[in-house]
C-alpha positions as CSV (number, residue, x, y, z in Angstrom):
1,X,169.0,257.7,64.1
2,X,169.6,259.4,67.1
3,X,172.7,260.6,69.7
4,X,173.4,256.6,71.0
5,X,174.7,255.8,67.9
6,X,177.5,257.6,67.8
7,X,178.5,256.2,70.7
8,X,180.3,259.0,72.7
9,X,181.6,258.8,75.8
10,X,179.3,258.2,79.1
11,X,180.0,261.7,80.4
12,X,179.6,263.1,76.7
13,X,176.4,261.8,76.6
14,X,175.1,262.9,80.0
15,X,175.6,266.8,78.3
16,X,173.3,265.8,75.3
17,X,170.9,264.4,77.8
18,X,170.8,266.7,79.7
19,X,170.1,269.0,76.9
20,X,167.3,267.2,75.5
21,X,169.0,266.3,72.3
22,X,167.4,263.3,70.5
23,X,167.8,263.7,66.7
24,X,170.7,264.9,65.4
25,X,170.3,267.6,62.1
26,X,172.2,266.7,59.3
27,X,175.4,268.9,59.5
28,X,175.6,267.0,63.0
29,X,174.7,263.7,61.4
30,X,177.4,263.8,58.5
31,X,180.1,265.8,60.4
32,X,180.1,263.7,63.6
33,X,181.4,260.2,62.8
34,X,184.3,261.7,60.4
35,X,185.3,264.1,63.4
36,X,185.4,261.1,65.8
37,X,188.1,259.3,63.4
38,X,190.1,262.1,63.7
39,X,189.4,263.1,59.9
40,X,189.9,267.1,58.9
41,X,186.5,268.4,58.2
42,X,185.2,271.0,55.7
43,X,181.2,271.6,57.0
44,X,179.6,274.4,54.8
45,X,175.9,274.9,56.5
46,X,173.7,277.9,57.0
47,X,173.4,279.3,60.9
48,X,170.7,277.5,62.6
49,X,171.7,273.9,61.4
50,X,173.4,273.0,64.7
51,X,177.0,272.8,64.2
52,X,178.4,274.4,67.2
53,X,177.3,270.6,68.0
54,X,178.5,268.7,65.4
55,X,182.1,269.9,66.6
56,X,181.7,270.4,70.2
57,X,180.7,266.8,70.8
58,X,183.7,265.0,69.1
59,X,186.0,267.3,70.9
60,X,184.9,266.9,74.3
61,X,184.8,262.7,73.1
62,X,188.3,263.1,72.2
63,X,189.4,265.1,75.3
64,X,188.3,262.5,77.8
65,X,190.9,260.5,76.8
66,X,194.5,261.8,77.7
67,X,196.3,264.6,79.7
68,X,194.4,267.2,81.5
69,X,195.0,270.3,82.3
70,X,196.7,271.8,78.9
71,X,195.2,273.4,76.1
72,X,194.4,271.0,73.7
73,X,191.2,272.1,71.3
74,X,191.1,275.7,70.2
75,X,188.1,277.3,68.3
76,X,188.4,280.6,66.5
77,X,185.2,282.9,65.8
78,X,184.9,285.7,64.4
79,X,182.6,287.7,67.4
80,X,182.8,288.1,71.1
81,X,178.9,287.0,71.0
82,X,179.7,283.9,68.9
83,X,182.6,283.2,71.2
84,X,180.8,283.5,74.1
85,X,178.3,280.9,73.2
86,X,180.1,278.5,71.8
87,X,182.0,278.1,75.4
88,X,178.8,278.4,76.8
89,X,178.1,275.4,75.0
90,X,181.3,273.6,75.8
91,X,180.6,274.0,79.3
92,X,177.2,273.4,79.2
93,X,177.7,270.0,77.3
94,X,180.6,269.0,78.7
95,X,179.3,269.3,82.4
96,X,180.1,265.8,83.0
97,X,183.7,265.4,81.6
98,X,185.7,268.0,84.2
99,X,187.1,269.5,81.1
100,X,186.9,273.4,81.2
101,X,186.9,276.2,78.4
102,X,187.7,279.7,78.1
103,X,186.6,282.4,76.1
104,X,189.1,284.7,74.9
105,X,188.2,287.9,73.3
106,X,189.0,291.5,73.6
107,X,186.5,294.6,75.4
108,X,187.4,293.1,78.0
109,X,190.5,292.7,80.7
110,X,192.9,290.1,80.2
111,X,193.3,288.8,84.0
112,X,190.4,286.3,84.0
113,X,191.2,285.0,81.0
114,X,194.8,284.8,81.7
115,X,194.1,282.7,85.2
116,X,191.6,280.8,83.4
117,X,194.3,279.7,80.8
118,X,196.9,279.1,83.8
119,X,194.9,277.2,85.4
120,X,194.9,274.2,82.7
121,X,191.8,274.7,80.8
122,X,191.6,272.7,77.7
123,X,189.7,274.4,75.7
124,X,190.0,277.7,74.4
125,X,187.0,279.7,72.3
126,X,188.4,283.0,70.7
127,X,188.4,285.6,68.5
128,X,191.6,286.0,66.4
129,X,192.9,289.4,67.6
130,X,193.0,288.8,71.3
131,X,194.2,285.2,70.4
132,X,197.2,286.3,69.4
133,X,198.0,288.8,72.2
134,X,198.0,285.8,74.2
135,X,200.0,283.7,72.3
136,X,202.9,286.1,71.6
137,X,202.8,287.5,75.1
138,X,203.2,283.8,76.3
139,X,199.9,283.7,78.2
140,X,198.6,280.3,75.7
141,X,200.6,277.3,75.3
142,X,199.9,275.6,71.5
143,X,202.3,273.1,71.8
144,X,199.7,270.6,73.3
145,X,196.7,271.3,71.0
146,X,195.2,268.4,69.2
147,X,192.1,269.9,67.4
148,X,191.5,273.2,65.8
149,X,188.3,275.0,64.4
150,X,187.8,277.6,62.3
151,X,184.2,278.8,62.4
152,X,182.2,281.1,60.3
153,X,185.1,281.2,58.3
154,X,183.6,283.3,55.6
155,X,182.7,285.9,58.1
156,X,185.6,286.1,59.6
157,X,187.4,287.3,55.9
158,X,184.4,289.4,55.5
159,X,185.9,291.0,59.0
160,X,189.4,291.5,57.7
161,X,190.7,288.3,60.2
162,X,192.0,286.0,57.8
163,X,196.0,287.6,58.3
164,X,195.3,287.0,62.5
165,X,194.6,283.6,61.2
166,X,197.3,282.9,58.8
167,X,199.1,284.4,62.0
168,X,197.6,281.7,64.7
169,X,198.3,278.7,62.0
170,X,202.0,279.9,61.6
171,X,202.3,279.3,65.8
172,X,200.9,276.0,65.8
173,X,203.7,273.7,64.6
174,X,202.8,270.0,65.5
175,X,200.0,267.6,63.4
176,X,196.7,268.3,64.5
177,X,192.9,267.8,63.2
178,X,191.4,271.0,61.5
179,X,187.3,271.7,61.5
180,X,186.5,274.6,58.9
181,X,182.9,275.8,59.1
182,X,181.3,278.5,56.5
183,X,178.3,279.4,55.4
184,X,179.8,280.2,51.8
185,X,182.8,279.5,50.0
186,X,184.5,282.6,48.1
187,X,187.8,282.4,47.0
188,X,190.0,283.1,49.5
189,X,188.0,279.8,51.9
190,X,188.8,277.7,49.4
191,X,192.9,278.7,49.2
192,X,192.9,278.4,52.7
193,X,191.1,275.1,52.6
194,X,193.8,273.7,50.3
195,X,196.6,275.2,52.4
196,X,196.2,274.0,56.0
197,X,192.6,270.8,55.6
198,X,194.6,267.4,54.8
199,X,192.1,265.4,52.9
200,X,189.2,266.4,54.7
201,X,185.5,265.3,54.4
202,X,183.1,267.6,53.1
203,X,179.8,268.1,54.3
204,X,177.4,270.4,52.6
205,X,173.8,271.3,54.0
206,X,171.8,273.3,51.4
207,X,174.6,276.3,52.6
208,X,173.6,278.5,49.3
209,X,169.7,279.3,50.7
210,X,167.9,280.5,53.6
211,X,166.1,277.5,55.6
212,X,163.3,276.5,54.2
213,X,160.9,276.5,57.5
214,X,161.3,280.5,57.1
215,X,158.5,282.5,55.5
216,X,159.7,286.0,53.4
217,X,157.3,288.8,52.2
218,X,158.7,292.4,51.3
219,X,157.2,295.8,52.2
220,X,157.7,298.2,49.5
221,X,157.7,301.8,51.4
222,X,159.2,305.3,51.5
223,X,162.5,305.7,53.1
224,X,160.8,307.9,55.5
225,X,158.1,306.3,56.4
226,X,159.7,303.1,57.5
227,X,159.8,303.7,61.4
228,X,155.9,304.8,61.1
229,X,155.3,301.2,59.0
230,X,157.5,299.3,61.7
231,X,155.3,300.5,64.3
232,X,151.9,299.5,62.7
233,X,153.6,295.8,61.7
234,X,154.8,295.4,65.2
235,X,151.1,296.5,66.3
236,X,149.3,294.2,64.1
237,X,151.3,291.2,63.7
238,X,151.5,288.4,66.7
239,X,155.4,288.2,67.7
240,X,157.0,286.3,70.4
241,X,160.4,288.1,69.9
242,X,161.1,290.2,67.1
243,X,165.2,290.8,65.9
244,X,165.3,294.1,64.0
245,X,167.8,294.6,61.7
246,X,169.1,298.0,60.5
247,X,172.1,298.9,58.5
248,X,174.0,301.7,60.7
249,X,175.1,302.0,64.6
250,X,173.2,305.4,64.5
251,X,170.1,303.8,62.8
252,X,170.3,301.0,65.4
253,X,170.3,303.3,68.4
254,X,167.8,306.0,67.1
255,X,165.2,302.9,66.5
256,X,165.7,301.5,69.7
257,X,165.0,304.6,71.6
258,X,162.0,305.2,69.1
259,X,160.8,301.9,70.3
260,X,161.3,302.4,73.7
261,X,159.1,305.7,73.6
262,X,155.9,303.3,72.0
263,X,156.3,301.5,74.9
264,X,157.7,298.3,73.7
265,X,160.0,296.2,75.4
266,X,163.7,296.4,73.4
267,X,167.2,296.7,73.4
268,X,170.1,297.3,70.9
269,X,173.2,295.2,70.0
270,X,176.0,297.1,67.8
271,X,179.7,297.5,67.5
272,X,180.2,300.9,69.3
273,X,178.8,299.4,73.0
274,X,180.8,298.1,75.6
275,X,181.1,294.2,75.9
276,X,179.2,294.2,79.2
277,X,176.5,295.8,77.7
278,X,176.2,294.1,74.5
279,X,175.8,290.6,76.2
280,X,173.3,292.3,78.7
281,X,171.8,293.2,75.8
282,X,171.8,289.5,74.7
283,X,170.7,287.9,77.9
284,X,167.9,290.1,77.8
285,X,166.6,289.6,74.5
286,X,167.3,285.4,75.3
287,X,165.5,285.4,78.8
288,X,162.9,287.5,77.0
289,X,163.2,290.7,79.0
290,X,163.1,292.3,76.1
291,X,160.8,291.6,73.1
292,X,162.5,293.4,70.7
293,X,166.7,293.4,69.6
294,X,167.6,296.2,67.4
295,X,171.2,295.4,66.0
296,X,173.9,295.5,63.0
297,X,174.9,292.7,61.1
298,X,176.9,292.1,64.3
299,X,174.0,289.9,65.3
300,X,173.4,288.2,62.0
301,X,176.2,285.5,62.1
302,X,176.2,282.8,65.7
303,X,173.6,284.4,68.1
304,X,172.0,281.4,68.9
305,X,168.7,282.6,70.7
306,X,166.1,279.6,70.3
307,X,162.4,281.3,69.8
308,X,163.0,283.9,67.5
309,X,159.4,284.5,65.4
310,X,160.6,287.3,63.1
311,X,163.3,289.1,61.1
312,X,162.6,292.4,60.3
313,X,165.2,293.9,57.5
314,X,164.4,297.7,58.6
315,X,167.1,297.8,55.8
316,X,167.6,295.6,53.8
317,X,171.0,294.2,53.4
318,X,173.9,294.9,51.2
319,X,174.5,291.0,49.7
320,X,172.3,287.6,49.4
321,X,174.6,286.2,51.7
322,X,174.1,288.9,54.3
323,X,170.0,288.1,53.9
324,X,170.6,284.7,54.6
325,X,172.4,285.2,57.5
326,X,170.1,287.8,58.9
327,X,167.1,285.6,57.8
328,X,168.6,282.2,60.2
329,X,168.2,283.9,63.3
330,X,164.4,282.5,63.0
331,X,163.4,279.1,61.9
332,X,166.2,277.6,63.7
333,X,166.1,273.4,63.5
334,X,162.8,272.3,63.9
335,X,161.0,275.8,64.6
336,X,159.4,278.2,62.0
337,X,159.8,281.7,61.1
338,X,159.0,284.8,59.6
339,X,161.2,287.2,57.6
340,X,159.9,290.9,56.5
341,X,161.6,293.1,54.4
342,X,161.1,296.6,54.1
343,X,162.3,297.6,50.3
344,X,162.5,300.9,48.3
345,X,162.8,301.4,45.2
346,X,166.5,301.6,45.0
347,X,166.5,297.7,46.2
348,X,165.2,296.0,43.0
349,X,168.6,294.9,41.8
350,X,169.1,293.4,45.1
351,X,165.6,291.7,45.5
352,X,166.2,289.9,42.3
353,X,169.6,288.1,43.4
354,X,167.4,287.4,46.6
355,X,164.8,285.6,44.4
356,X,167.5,284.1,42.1
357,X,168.4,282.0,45.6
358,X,165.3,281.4,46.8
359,X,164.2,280.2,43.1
360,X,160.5,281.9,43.7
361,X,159.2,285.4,43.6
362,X,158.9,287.2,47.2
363,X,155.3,288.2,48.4
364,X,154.9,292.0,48.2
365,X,152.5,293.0,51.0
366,X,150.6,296.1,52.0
367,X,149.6,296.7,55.6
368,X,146.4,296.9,55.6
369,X,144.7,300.6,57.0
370,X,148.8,302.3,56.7
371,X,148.6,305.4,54.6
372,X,151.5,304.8,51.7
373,X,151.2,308.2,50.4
374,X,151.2,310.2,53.6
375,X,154.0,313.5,52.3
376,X,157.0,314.4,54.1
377,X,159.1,316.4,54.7
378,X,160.8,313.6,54.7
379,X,163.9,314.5,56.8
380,X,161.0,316.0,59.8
381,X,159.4,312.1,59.7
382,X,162.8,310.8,59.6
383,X,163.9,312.0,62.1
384,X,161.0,312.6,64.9
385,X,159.8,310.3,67.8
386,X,157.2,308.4,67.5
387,X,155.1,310.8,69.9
388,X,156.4,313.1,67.4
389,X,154.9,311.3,64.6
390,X,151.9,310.8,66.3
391,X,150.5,314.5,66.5
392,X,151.8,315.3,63.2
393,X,149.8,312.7,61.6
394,X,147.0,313.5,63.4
395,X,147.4,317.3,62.6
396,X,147.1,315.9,59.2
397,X,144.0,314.2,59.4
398,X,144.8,311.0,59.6
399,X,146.1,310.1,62.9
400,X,143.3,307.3,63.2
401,X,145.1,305.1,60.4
402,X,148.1,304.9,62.6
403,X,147.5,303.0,65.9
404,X,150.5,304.1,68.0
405,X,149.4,302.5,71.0
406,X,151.9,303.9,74.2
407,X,151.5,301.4,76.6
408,X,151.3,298.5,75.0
409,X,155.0,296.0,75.0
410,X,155.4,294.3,71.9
């Protein structure tokens, strides 16, 4: 089967060609044709499945048909990244229909997106706080809108959103189509599912697992030699772009810099930097400026950058869910992946629920010539650069085993 069949509109259809879609996946496959009718949709998929898509296309279909320049589709996310994209996509699809989107979220000004609004776009992309300035300072008319999606829905409770959306479904008072898309389905989902979907279809795609064209192994280490293991992995292993995760804003930055210092190509992506720099720090990472993205979970849920080779869990994360979100930022649709984990020994409990999902044991690995039992002082290796690192190994005799290599970019 491919995109002809669903038989979208001419200028729909110029967006996917232009894209090179041919195939749809199968949340796009099984969340397409109900959309088109107009049916409510519950679509519980992993990231990297392609269902920015699956509801993108049926509501630019829909749009072509009927008044312009009112807001009539509104999509709520939980992330300015995620927000960002996803009327990247609208636009980018959509080329061909005249129909124009808006992102809304805050970090930023209101004035653009206030004359963007004004001037009759039809689509609006947001995430919930900002959304709501608007609409209770009058800036965004609901009174039109025809579609509504809710996407990433679990991530958005795990953010604290889920009064802001109560508080957007409360302003919306006429009939209208509702898309809900999670990756999970905890309790509250499922009440607000009940309250506000009206008989909707539901399309699950193996939601519960990481993708299955990712590879895992864990690294058992020291806490404080992680940053000395990272830089041997990232010297021995073949990477196209890397996206390391770590669990703080402070971690995050500290890596980065260490990275920088080795002389490989990376930025960093967490909650404390400015908009403008977090999405340069994006379009770098995408356009492959840089080779490496440190970042927060912020970056675990919607970055859609096509390419990513590997997931490095620096630490490793505090749920199953939160691994399998990290984990589908590689092996996205048809591409392959690999996921390393870098595990003490306070992990265990966590590496079993891990292996529970999976239904298979993970591959412990040892890098091959890294000294394991190399003493610390922990807090002084913790805490130094790698040039640091460098002469203190070798002051210890072993500075051959660890190939810190200063010119090379990863």
């Amino acid at each position: 089967m491919n995109f002809e069949t669903f038989n979208f509109h001419p200028s729909v259809m110029a967006g996917v060609r232009a894209l090179g879609y041919v195939t749809p996946t199968p949340i796009q496959l099984q969340s397409i044709p109900p959309a088109m009718q107009g049916r409510d949709v519950l679509g519980l998929a992993q990231t990297g499945t392609g269902k920015t898509a699956a509801f993108a296309l049926p509501i630019l279909h829909r749009l072509q048909q009927g008044k312009r320049g009112i807001l009539r589709a509104l999509v709520v996310s939980p992330t300015r990244e995620l927000a960002e994209q996803t009327c990247e996509a609208f636009s980018t699809l959509g080329r061909a229909t005249g129909l124009r989107a808006v992102s809304i979220y805050g970090g930023v000004g209101k004035d653009q997106q206030i004359r963007k609004l004004r001037a009759g776009a039809e689509i609006a992309v947001g995430c919930p706080g900002r959304l709501l300035d608007h609409i209770w300072q009058g800036d965004m008319d609901l009174s039109h809108l025809e579609v509504l999606v809710i996407d990433e829905a679990d991530r958005m409770f795990d953010m604290g959103f889920l009064p802001d959306i109560k508080n957007i479904l409360q302003c919306i008072l006429q009939p209208k189509q509702t898309l809900l898309f999670s990756a999970t389905m905890p309790d509250d989902i499922r009440r607000l599912v009940k309250e506000i979907l009206q008989n909707p279809v539901t399309v699950q795609i193996g939601h519960t697992a990481p993708v299955a064209t990712v590879s895992h192994a864990l690294y058992p280490v020291k806490q404080h030699l992680k940053t000395a293991l990272l830089m041997e992995l990232l010297y021995q292993t073949k990477t196209d772009s890397v996206l390391v995760f770590a669990r703080t804003k402070h971690r995050v930055e500290r890596l980065s810099e260490q990275l920088h210092k080795a002389g490989h190509r990376v930025a960093s992506l967490q909650g404390n930097l400015s908009q403008q720099r977090r999405q340069s720090a994006l379009e770098r990472f995408r356009s492959g400026d840089v080779k490496i993205l440190v970042a927060t979970d912020i970056a675990a849920r919607g970055i859609d950058v096509s390419g990513i080779s590997h997931v490095i869990n620096y630490d490793i994360p505090e749920s199953v869910d939160a691994y399998t979100h990290r984990i589908g930022r590689t092996g996205r649709v048809d591409e392959t992946g690999e996921a390393f984990t870098f595990v003490t020994g306070e992990d265990n409990t966590l590496v079993r629920d891990i292996e529970k999902v999976l239904k298979k044991p993970l591959e412990r690995r040892t890098l091959q010539g890294f000294d394991y039992e190399v003493p610390s002082s922990a807090k002084e290796i913790r805490h130094s650069s790698p040039m640091i690192l460098k002469a203190k190994f070798r002051r210890q005799g072993i500075g051959k085993k660890y190939r810190f290599d200063m010119s090379r970019s990863s």
